[in-house]
C-alpha positions in Angstrom: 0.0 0.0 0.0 1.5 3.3 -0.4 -0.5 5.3 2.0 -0.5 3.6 5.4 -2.6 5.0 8.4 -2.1 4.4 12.0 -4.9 5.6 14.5 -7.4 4.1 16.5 -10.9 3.7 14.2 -14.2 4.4 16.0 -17.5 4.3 15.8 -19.6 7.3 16.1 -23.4 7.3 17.3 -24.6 10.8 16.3 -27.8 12.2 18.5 -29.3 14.9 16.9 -30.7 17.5 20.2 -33.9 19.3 19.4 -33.4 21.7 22.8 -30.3 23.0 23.6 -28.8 26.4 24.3 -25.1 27.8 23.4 -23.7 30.3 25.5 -20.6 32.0 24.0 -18.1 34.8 24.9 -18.2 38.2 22.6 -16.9 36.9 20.2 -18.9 34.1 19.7 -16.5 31.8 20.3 -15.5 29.4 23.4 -19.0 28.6 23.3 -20.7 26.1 25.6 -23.7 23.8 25.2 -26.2 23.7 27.8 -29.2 21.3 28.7 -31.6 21.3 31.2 -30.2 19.4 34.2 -31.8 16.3 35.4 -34.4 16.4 32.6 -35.5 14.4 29.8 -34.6 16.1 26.7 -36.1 15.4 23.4 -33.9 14.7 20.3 -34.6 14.5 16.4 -32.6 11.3 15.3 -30.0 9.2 15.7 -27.1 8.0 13.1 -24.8 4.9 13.9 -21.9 5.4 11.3 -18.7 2.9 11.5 -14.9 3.0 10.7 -14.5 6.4 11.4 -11.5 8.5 13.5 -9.1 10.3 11.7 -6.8 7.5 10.9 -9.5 5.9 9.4 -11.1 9.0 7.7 -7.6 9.6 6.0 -7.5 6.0 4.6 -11.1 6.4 2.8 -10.4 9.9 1.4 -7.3 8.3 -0.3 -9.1 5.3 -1.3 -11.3 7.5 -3.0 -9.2 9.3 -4.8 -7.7 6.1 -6.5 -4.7 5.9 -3.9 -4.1 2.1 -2.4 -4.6 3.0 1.0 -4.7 0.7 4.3 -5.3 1.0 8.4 -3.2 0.3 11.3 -5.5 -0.4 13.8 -7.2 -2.1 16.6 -10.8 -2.9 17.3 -12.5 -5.5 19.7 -13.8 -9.3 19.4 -17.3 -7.3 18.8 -20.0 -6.8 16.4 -18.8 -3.5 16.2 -15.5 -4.6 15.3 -17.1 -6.5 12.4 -19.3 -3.8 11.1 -15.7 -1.6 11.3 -14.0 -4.6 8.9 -16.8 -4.2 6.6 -17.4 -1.0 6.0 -13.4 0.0 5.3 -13.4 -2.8 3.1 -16.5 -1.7 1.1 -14.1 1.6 0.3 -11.4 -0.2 -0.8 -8.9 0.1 2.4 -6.8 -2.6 3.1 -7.4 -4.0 6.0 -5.2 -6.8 6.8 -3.4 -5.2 9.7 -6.8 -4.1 11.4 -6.0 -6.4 14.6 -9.2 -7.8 16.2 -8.1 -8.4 19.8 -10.0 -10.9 22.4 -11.6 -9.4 25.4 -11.6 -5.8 24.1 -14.4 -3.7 22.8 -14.4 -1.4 19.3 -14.9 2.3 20.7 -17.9 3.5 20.6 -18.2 7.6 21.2 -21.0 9.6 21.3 -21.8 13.2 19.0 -24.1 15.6 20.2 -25.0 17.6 17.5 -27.2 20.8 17.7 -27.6 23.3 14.7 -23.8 22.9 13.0 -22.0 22.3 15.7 -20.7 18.5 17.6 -19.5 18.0 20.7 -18.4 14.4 21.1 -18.0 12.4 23.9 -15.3 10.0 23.4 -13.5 6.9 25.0 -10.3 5.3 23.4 -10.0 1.6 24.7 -6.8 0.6 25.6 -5.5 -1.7 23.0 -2.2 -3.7 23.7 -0.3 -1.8 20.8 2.5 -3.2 18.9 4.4 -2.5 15.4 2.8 -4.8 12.9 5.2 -6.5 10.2 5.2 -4.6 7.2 7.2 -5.8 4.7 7.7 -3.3 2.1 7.3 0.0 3.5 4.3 2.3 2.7 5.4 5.4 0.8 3.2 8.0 3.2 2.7 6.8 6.9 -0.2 8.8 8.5 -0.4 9.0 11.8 -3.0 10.4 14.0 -5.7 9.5 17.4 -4.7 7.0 19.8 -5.4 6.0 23.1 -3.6 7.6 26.3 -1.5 4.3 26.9 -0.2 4.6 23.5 3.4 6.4 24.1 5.8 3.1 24.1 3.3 2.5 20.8 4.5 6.1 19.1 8.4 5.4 20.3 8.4 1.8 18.2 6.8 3.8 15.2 9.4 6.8 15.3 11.9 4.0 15.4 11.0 2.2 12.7 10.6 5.3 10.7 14.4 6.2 11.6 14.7 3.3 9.8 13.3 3.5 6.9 14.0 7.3 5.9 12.5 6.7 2.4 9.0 6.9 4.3 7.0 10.4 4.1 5.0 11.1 7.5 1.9 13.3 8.1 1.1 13.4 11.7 -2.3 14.8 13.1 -2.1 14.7 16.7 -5.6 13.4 18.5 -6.8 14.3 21.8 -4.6 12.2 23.9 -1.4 12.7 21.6 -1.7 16.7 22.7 -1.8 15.6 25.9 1.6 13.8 25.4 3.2 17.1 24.2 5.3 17.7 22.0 8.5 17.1 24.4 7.7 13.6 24.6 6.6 13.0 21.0 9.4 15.2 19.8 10.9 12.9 17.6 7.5 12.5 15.3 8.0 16.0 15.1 11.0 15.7 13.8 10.2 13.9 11.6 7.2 14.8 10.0 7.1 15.8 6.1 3.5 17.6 7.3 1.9 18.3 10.5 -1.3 19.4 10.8 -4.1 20.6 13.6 -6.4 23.5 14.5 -5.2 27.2 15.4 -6.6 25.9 19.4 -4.0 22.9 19.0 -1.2 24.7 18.1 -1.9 27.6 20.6 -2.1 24.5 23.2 0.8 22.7 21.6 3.0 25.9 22.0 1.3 26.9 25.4 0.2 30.2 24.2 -2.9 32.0 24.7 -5.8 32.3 22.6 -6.0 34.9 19.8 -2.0 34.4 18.9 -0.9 35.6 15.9 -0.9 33.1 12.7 2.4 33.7 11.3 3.9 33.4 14.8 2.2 30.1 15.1 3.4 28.8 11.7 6.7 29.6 12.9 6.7 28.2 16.2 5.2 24.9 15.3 7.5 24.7 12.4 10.3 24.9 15.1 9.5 22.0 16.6 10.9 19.9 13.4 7.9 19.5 10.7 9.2 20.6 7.2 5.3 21.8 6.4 2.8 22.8 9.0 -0.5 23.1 8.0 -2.6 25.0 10.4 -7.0 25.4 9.9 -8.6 28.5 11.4 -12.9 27.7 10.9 -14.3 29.7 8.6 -11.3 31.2 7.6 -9.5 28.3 6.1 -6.3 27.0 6.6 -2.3 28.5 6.6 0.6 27.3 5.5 4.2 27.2 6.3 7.2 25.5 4.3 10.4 24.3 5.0 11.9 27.5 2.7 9.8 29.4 5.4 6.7 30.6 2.4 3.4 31.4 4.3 0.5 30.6 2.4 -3.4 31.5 2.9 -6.1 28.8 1.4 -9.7 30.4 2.0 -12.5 27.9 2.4 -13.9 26.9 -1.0 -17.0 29.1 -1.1 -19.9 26.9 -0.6 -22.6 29.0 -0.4 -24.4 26.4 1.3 -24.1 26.3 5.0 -23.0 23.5 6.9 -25.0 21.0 7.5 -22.8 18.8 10.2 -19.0 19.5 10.2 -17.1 16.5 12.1 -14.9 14.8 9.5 -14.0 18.2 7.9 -10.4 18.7 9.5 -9.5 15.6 8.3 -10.9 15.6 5.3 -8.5 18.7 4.3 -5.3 17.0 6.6 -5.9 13.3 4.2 -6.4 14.8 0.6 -4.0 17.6 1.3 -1.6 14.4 1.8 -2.8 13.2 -1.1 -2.2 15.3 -3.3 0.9 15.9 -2.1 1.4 12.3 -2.6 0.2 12.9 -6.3 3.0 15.2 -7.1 0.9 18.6 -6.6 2.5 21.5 -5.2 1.5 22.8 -1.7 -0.9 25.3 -3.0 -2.7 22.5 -4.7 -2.9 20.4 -2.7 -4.3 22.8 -0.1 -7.1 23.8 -2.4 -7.7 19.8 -3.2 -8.0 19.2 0.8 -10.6 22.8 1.0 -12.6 21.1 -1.7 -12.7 17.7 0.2 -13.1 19.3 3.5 -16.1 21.6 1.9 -18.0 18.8 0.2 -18.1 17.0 3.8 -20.0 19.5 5.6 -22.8 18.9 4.2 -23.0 15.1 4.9 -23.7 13.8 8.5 -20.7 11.9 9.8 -16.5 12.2 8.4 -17.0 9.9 5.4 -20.0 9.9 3.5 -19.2 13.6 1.6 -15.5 12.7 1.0 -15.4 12.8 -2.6 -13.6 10.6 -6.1 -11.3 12.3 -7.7 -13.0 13.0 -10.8 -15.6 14.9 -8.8 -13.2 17.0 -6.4 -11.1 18.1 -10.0 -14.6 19.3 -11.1 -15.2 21.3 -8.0 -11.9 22.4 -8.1 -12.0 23.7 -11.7 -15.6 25.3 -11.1 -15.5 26.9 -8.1 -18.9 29.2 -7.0 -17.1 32.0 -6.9 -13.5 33.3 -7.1 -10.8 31.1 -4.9 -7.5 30.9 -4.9 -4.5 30.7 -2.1 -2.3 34.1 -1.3 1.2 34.6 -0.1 1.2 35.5 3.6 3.1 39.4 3.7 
């Protein structure tokens, strides 16, 4: 396979709230959800979808852009863990080194989802993690989301890709992987070709406050070893950095449909940014390929079910709804 992903795969159990409030600052953001407290509280619908988690997400974008793509991961002895198998392999990812292990459950989170907005409730099991045989080595490793007790787990990967130089990484750290820092991860750092997160990640990465300045976190992160960083901002698209130290601006692709439900959409522009990359586009490209991707999920409930073929994310990208195109940061 040439594109290898290594996260844990969940699956997510969306609950769509009919009553809800959001409290935010002035702004409008840090914003809170609130429900009435000890109540019951009507919702709209449910929707179980399986295989997802950013690993995963990244291995189906690629799939679906014609890339021979596969998953490093765990789930349990389960039907979850069945309906996981089945629905990667129904996109085409390879999934001989998904590891079913005894005793252990799939994970199973839970999205609360009001107006455009998720907040999910997650719980990574804790798989007993080891370096799977690989054979010939992928082209692109991808790694992203794993479980707190994962850190020996990262230290076996960073070796192996000492190894094996000829690898290209992108790493997307997960909740628990921020956690780590990037002290004790520092040698995935190091070693990334691309790194991506949020502008909150890096902020909480670099331990600076909220509302830093963009080029200063593009610097910063960049620092910390990663030839590219790639850094998303909400509505205002994402930022680049290069290893020549060029600062680039992609705006969102201008849908002018609003979003209908946006998990998936980060990762849908980390993957086919990748990708393309992969594909032999230059960064400015491949930025616009991942805003397409990213664009075309939000209006799909769940990270998978808007991610695009190729053919159809060229055809977005050629007609755009209005003018689009990435800047120079001055």
């Amino acid at each position: 396979m040439d594109f290898l992903t290594v996260g844990d795969t969940v699956i997510d159990a969306f609950i769509r709230l009919h009553e809800a409030r959001v409290h935010c600052n002035i702004k409008d953001e840090d914003c809170e959800i609130c429900m009435r407290w000890g109540d019951k509280i009507p919702f709209e619908f449910t929707e179980v979808i399986p295989a997802v988690g950013n690993a995963a997400n990244a291995a189906v974008a690629a799939a679906r852009l014609g890339l021979p793509s596969g998953l490093r991961a765990y789930v349990g002895d389960d039907e979850y863990g069945t309906q996981v198998l089945k629905s990667l392999q129904k996109d085409g990812v390879d999934t001989s080194l998904v590891e079913r292990q005894a005793g252990k459950k799939t994970n199973y989170h839970y999205v609360l989802w009001y107006e455009d907005q998720r907040t999910i409730l997650i719980k990574h099991e804790s798989y007993d993690y080891t370096l799977p045989h690989l054979g010939t080595p992928p082209k692109w490793a991808y790694l992203s989301s794993l479980s707190e007790n994962s850190l020996s787990y990262h230290e076996a990967w960073a070796n192996y890709l000492e190894a094996n130089p000829g690898i290209k990484l992108a790493f997307q750290p997960g909740t628990f992987q921020l956690s780590m820092g990037a002290q004790k991860l520092g040698a995935l750092y190091k070693r990334s070709t691309i790194f991506f997160c949020n502008k909150e990640e890096a902020e909480r990465i670099l331990q600076k406050p909220a509302g830093a300045d963009m080029k200063e976190l593009l610097t910063s992160v960049r620092a910390l070893g990663p030839k590219i960083v790639v850094i998303t901002d909400d509505k205002r698209g994402c930022y680049s950095i290069d290893e020549a130290g060029a600062m680039l601006h992609c705006p969102r692709y201008p849908d002018p449909r609003a979003p209908y439900e946006i998990t998936g959409a980060g990762d849908a522009l980390a993957s086919t940014t990748t990708a393309a990359l992969m594909l032999g586009k230059p960064l400015s490209d491949a930025l616009q390929w991942g805003s397409v991707n990213a664009s075309s999920v939000l209006q799909s409930v769940g990270a998978q079910k808007g991610l695009l073929a190729r053919e159809e994310l060229e055809k977005n990208l050629a007609h755009p709804p209005a003018p689009w195109e990435v800047t120079v940061l001055n």
